[in-house]
C-alpha positions, 0 to 999 in steps of 0.5 A, a space after each residue: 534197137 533196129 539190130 533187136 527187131 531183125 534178130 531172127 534167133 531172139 524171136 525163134 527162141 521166145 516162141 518155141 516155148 509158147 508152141 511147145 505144149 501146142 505141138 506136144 498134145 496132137 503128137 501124143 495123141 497120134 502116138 496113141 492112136 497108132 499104138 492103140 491100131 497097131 496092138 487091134 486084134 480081131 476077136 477071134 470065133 475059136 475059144 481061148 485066151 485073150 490077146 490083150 496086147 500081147 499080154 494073153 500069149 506071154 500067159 499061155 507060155 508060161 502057163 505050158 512051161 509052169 504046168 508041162 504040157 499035160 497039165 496046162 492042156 488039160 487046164 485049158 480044155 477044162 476052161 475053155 472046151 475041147 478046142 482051144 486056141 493059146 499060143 505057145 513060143 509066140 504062134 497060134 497053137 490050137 489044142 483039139 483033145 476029147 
């Protein structure tokens, strides 16, 4: 029985399932904190598709390779005015036609 007490490994074990779903919630929280800085972009004053965590420039790129470049250039001037901001292999690209 004195042995049962000082089993340090018995105690840890029984409390780990207890401090499991304690320690799990501040941890997925400050992940998603983290992800939600690290995705931030300022809004930029230059017309264009958004960049909505990456989502916007995979769209733009693949609206130039679907279209062509006249096409989509000239979808965009229409959408957005003569100058526009997309991204095109993953840069800024800014399209300034009249």
């Amino acid at each position: 029985m004195a042995l049962e007490t000082l089993n340090l490994m018995q105690y840890i074990t029984s409390l780990v399932p207890e401090l499991m779903p304690m320690a799990t919630v501040p941890i997925l929280l400050l992940m998603c904190f983290l992800f939600l800085i690290w995705n931030h972009e300022e809004t930029s004053s230059i017309p264009g598709p958004g960049y909505c965590m990456g989502i916007g420039p995979l769209i733009s790129h693949g609206r130039f390779l679907w279209m062509g470049v006249g096409n989509a250039c000239n979808y965009y001037n229409k959408t957005y005015g003569e100058f526009v901001r997309v991204w095109i292999s993953g840069e800024e690209t800014f399209i300034i036609s009249k």
